[in-house]
Biopython code that builds the backbone (N, CA, C, O; Angstrom):
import numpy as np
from Bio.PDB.StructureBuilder import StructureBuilder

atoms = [
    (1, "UNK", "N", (0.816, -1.196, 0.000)),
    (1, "UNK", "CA", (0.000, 0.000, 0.000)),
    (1, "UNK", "C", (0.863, 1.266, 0.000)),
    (1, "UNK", "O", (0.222, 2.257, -0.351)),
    (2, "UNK", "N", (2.180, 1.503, 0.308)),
    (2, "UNK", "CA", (2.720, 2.597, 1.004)),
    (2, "UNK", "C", (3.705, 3.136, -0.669)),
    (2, "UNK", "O", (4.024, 4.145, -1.299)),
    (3, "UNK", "N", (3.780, 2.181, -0.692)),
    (3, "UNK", "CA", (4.069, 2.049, -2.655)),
    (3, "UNK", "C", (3.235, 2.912, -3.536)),
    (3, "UNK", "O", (3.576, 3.786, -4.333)),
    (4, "UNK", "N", (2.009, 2.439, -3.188)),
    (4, "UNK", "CA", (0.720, 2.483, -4.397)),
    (4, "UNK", "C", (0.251, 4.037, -3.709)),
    (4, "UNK", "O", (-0.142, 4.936, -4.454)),
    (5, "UNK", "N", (0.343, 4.221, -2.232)),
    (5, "UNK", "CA", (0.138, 6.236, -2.251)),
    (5, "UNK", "C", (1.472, 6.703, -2.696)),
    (5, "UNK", "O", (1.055, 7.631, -3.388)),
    (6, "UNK", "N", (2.888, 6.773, -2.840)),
    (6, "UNK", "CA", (3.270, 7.307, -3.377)),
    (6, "UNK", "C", (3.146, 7.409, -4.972)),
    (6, "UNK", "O", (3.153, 8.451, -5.628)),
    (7, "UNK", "N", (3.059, 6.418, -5.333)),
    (7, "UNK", "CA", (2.564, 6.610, -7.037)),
    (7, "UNK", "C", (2.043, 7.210, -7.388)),
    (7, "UNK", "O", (2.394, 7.980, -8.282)),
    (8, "UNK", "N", (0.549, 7.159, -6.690)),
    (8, "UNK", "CA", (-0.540, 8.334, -6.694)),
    (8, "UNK", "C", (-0.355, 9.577, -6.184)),
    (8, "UNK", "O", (-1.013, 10.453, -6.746)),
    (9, "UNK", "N", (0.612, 10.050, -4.939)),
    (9, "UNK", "CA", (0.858, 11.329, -4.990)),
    (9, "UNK", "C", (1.378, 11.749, -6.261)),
    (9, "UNK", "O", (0.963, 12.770, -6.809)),
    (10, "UNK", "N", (2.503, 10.816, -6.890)),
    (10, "UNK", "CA", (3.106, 11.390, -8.345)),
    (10, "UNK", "C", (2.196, 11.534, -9.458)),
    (10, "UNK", "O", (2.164, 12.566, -10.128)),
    (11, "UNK", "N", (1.622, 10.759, -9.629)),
    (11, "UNK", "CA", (0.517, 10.920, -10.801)),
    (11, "UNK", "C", (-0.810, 11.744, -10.173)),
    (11, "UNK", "O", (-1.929, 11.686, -10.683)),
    (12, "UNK", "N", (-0.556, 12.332, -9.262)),
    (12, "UNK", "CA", (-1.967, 13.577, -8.744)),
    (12, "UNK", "C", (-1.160, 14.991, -8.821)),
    (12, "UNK", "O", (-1.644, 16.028, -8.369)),
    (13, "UNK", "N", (0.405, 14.910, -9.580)),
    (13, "UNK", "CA", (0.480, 15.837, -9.427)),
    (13, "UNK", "C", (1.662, 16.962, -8.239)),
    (13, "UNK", "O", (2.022, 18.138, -8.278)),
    (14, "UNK", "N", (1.905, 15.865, -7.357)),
    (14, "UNK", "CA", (2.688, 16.502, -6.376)),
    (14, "UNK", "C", (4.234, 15.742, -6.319)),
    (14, "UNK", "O", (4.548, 14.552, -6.365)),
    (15, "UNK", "N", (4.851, 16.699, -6.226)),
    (15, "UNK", "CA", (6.118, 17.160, -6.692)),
    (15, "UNK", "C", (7.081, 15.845, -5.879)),
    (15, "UNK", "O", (6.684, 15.454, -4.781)),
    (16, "UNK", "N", (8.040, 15.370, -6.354)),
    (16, "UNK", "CA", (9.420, 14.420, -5.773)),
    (16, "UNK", "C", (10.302, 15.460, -5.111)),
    (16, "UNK", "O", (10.737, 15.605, -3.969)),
    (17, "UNK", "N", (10.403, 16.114, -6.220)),
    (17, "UNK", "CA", (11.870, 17.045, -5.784)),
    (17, "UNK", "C", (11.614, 18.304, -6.272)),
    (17, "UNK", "O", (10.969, 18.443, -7.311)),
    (18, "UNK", "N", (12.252, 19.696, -5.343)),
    (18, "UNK", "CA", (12.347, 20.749, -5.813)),
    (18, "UNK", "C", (12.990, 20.972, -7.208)),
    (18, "UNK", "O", (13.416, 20.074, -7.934)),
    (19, "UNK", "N", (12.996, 22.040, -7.424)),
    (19, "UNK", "CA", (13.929, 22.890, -8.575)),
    (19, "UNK", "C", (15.261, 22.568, -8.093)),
    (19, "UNK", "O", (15.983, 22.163, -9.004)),
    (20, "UNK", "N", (15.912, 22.624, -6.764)),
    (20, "UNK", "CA", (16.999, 22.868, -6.576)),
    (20, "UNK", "C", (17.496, 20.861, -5.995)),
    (20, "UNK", "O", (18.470, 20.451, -5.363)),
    (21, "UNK", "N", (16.446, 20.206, -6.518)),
    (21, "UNK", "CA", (16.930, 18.617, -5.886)),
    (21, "UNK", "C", (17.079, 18.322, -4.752)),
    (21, "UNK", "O", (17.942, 17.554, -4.326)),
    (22, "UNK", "N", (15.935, 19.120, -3.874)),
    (22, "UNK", "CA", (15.678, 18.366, -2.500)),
    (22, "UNK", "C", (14.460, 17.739, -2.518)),
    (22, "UNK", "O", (13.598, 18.101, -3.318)),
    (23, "UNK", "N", (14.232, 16.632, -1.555)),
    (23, "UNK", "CA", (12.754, 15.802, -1.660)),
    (23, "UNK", "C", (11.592, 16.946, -1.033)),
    (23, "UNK", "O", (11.616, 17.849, -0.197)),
    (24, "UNK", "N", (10.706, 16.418, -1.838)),
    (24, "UNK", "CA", (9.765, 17.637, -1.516)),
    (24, "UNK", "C", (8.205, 16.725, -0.964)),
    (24, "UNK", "O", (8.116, 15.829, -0.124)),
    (25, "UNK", "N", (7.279, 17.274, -1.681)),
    (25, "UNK", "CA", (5.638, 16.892, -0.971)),
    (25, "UNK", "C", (5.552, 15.760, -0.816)),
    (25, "UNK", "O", (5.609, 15.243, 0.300)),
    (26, "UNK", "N", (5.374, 15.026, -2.049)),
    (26, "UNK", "CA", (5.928, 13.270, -2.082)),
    (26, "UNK", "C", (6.112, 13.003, -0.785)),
    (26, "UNK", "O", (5.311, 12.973, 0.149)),
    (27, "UNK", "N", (7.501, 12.774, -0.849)),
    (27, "UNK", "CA", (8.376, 12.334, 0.017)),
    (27, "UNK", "C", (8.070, 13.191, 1.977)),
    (27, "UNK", "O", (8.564, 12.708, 2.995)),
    (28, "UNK", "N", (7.414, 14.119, 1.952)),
    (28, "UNK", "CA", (6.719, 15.036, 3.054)),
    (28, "UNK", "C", (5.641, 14.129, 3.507)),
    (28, "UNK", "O", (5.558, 13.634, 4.631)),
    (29, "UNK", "N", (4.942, 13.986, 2.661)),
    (29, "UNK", "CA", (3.564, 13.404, 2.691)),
    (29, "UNK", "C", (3.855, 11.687, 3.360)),
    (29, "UNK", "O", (3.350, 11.242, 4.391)),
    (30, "UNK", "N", (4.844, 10.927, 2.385)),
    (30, "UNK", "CA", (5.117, 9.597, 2.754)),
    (30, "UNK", "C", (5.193, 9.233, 4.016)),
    (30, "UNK", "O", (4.590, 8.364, 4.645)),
    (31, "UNK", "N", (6.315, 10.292, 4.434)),
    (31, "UNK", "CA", (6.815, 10.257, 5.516)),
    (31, "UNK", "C", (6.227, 10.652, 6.984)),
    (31, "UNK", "O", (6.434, 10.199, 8.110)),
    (32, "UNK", "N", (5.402, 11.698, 6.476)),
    (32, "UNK", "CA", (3.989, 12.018, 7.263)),
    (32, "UNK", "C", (3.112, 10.576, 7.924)),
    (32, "UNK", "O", (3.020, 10.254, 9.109)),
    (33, "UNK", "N", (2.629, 9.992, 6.914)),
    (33, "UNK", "CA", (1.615, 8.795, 6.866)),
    (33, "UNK", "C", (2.493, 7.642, 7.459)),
    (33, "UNK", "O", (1.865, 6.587, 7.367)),
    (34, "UNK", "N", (3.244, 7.535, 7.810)),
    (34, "UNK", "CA", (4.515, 6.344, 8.569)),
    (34, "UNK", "C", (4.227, 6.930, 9.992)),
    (34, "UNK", "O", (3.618, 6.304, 10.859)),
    (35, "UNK", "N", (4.750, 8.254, 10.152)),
    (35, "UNK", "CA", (4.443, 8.495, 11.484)),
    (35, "UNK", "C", (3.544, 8.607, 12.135)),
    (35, "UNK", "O", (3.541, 8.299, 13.327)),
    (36, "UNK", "N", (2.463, 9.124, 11.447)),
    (36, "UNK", "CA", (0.665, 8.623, 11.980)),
    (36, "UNK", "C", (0.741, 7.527, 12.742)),
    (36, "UNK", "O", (0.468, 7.535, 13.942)),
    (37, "UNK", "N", (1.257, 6.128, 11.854)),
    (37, "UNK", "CA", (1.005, 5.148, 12.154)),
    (37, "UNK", "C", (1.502, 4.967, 13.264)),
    (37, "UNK", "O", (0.897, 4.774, 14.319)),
    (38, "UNK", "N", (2.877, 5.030, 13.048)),
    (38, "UNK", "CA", (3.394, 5.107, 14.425)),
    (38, "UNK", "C", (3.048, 5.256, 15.452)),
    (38, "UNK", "O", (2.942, 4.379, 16.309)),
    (39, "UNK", "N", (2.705, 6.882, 15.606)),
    (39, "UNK", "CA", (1.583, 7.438, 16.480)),
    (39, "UNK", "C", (0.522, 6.370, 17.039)),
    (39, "UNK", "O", (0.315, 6.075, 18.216)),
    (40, "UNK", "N", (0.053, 5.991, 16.161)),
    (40, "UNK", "CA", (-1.365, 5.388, 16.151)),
    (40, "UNK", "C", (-1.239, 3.940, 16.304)),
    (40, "UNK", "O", (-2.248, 3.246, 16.181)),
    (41, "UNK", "N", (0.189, 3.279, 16.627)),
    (41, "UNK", "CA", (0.225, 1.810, 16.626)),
    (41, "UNK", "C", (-0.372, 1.292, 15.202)),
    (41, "UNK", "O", (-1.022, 0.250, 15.286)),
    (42, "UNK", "N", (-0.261, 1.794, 14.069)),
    (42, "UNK", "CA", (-1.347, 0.951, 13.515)),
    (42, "UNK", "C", (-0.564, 0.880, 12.167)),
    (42, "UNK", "O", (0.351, 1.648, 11.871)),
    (43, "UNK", "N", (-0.991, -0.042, 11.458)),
    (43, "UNK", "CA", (0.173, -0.522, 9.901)),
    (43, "UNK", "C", (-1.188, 1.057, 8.962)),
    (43, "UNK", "O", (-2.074, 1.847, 9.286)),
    (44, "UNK", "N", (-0.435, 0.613, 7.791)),
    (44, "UNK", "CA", (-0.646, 1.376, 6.479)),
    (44, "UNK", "C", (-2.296, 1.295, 6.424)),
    (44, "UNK", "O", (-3.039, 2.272, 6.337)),
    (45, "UNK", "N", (-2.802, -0.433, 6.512)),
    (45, "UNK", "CA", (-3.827, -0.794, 5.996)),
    (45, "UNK", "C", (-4.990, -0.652, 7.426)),
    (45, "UNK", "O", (-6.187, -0.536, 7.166)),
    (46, "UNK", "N", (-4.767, -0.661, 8.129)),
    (46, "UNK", "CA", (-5.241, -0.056, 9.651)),
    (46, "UNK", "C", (-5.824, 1.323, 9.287)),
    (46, "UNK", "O", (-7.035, 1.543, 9.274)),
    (47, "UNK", "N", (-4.811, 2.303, 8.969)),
    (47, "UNK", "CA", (-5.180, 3.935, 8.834)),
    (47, "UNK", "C", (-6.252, 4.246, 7.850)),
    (47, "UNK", "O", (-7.139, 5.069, 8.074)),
    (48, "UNK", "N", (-6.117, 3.425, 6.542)),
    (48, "UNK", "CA", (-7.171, 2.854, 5.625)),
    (48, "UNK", "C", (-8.578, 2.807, 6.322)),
    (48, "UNK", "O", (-9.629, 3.435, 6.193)),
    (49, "UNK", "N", (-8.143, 1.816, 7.092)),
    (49, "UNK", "CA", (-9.914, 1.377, 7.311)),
    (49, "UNK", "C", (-10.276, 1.922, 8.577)),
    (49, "UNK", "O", (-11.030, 1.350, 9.364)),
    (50, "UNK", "N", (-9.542, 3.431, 8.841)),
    (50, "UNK", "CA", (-9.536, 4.225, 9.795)),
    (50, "UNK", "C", (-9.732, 5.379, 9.737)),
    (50, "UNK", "O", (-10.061, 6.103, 10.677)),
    (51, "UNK", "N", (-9.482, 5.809, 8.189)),
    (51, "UNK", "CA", (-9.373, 7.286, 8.278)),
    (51, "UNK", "C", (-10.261, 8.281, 8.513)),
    (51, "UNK", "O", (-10.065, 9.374, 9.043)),
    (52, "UNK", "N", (-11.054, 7.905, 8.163)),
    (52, "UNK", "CA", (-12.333, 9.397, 8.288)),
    (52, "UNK", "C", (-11.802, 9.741, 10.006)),
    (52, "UNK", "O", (-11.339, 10.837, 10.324)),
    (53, "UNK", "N", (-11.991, 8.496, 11.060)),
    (53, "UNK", "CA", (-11.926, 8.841, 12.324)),
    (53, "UNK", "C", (-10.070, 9.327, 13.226)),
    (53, "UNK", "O", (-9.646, 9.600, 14.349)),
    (54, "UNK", "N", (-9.549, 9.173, 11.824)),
    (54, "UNK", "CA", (-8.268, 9.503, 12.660)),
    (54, "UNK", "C", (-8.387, 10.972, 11.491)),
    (54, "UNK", "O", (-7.991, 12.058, 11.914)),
    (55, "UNK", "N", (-8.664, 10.920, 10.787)),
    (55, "UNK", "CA", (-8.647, 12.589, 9.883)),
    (55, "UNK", "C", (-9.212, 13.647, 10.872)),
    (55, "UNK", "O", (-8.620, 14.723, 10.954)),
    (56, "UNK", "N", (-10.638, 13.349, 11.849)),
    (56, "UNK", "CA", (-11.107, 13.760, 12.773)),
    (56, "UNK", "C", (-10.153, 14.508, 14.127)),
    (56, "UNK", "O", (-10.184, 15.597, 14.700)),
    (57, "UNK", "N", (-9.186, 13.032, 14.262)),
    (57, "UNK", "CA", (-8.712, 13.525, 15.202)),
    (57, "UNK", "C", (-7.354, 14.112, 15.169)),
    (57, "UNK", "O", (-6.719, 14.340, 16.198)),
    (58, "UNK", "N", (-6.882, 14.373, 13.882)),
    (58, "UNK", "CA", (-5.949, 15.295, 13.705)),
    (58, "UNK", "C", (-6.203, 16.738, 13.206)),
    (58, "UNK", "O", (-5.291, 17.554, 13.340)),
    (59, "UNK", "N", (-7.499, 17.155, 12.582)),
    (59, "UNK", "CA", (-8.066, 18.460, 12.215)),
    (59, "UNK", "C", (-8.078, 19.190, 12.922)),
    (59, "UNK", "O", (-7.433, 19.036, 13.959)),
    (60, "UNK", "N", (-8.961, 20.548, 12.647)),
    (60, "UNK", "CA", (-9.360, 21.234, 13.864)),
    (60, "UNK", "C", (-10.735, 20.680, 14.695)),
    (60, "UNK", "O", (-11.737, 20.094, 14.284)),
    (61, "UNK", "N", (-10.277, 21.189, 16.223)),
    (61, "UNK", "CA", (-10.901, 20.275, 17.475)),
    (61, "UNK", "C", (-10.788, 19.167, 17.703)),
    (61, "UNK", "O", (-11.393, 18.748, 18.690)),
    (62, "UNK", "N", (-9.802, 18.024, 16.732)),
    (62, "UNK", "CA", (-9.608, 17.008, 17.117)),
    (62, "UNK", "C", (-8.188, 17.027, 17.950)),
    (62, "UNK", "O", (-7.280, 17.842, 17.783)),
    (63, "UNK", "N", (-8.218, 15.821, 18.984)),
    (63, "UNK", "CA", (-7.403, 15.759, 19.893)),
    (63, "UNK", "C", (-5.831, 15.908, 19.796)),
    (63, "UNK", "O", (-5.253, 16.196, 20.844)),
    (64, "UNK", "N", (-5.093, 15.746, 18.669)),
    (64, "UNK", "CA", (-4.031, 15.647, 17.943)),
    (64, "UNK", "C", (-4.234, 16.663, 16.811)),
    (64, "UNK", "O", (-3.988, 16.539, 15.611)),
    (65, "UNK", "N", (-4.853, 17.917, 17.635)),
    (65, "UNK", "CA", (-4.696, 18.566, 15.789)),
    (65, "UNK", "C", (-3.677, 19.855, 16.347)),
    (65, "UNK", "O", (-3.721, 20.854, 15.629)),
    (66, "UNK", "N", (-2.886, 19.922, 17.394)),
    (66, "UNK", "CA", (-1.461, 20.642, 17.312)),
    (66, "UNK", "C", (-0.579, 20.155, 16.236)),
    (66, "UNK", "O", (0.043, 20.730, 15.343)),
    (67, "UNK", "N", (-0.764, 18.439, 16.727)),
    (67, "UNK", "CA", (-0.055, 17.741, 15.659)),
    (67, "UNK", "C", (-0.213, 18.118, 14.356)),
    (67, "UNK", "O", (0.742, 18.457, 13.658)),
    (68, "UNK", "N", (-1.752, 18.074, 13.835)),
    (68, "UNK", "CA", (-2.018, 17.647, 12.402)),
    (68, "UNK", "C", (-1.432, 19.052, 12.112)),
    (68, "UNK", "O", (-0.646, 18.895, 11.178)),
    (69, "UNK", "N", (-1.455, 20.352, 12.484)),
    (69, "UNK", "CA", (-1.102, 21.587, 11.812)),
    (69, "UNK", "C", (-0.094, 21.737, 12.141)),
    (69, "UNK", "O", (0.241, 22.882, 11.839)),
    (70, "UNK", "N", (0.804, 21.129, 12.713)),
    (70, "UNK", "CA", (2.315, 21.442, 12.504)),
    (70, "UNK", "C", (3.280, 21.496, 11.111)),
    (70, "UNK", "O", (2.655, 21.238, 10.082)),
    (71, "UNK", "N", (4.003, 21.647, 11.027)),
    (71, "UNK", "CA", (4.908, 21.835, 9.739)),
    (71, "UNK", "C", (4.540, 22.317, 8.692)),
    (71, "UNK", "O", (4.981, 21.929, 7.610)),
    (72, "UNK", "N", (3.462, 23.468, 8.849)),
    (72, "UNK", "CA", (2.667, 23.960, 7.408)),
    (72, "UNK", "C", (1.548, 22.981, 6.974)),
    (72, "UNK", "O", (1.293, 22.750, 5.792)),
    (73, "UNK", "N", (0.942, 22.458, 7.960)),
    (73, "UNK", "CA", (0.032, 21.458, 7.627)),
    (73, "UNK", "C", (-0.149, 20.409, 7.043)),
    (73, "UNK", "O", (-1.157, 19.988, 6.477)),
    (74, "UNK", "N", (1.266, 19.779, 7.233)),
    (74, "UNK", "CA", (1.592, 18.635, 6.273)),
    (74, "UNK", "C", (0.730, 17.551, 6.760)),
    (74, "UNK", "O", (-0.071, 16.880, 6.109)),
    (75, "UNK", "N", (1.148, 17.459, 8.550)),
    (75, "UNK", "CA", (0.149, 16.333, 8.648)),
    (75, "UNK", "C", (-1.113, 15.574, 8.419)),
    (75, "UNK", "O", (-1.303, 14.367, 8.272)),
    (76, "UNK", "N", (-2.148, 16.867, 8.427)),
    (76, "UNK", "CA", (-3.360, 16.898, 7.764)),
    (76, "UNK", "C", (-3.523, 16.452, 6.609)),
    (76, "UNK", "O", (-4.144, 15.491, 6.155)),
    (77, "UNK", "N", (-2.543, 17.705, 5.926)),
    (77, "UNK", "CA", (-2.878, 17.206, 4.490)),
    (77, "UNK", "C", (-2.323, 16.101, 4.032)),
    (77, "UNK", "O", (-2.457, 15.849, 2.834)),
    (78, "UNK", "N", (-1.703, 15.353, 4.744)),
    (78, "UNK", "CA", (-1.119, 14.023, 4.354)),
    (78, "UNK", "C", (-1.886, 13.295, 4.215)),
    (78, "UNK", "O", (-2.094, 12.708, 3.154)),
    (79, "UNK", "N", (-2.793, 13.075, 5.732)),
    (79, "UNK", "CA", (-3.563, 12.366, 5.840)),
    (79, "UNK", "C", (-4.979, 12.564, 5.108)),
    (79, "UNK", "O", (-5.825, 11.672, 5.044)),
    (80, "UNK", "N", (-5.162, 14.165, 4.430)),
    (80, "UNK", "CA", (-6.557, 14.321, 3.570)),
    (80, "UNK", "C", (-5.949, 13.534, 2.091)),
    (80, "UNK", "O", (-6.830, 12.979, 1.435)),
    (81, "UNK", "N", (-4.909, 13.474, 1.684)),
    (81, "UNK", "CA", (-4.144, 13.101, 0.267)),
    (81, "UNK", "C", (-4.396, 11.472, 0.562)),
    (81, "UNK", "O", (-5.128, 10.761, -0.127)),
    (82, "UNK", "N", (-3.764, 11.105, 1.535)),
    (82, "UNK", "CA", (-4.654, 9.864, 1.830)),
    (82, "UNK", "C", (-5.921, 8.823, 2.224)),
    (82, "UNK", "O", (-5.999, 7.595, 2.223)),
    (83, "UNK", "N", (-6.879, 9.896, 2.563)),
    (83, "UNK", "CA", (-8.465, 9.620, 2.459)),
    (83, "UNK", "C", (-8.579, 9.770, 1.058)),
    (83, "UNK", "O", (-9.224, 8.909, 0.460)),
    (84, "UNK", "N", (-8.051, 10.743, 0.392)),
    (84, "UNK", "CA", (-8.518, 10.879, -1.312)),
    (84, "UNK", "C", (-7.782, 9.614, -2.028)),
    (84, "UNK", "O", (-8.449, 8.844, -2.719)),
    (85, "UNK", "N", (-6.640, 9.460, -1.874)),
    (85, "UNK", "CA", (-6.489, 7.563, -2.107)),
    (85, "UNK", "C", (-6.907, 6.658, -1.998)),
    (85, "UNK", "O", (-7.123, 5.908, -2.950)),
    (86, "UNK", "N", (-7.281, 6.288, -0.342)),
    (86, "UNK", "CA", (-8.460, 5.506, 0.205)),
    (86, "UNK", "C", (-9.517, 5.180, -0.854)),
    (86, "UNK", "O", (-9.633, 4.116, -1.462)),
    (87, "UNK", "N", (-10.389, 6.461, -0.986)),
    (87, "UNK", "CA", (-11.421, 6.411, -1.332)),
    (87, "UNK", "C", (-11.445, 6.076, -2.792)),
    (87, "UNK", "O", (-12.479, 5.584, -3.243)),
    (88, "UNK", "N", (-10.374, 6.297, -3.617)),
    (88, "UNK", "CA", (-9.849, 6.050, -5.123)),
    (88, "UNK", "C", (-9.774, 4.353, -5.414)),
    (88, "UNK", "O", (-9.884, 3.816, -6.516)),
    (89, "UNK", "N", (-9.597, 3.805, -4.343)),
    (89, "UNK", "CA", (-8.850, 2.605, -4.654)),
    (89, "UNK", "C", (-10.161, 1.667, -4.673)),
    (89, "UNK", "O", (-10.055, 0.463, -4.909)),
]
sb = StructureBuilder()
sb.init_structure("model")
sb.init_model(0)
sb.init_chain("A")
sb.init_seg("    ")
for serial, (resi, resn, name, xyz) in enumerate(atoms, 1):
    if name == "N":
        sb.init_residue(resn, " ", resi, " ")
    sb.init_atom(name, np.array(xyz, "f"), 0.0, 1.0, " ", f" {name:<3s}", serial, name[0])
structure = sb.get_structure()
């Protein structure tokens, strides 16, 4: 699975590497969705059949949403790039 969202971040559009050849959204995003899990005890395919309720709790008013808006909002939007996968597949 962790394969098949990066593919789809690339073919939706969002970037590997800057102009100047550093890893960029891709690779932001990937790396984002690993640590969720982490967070969350839970594998790739867990967060899957989880997300609406962990998207909840990283947004705003959810319990972890210092978390989700940290780093320019990567976390969130990691995890919204990955409900829009979810729901694709």
């Amino acid at each position: 699975m962790e394969k098949q969202f990066y593919d789809y971040l690339v073919a939706h559009g969002k970037k590997e590497y800057t102009a100047s050849g550093r890893k960029s959204t891709v690779y932001s995003y990937y790396n984002r969705i690993n640590k969720i899990c982490e967070r969350e005890s839970m594998t790739w395919e867990q967060l899957a059949e989880n997300i609406e309720s962990i998207l909840l709790k990283y947004d705003v008013g959810g319990a972890e949403e210092a978390y989700g808006m940290s780093s320019s909002k990567t976390p969130i939007n990691a995890l919204r790039s990955f409900a829009d996968f979810v729901s694709e597949r």
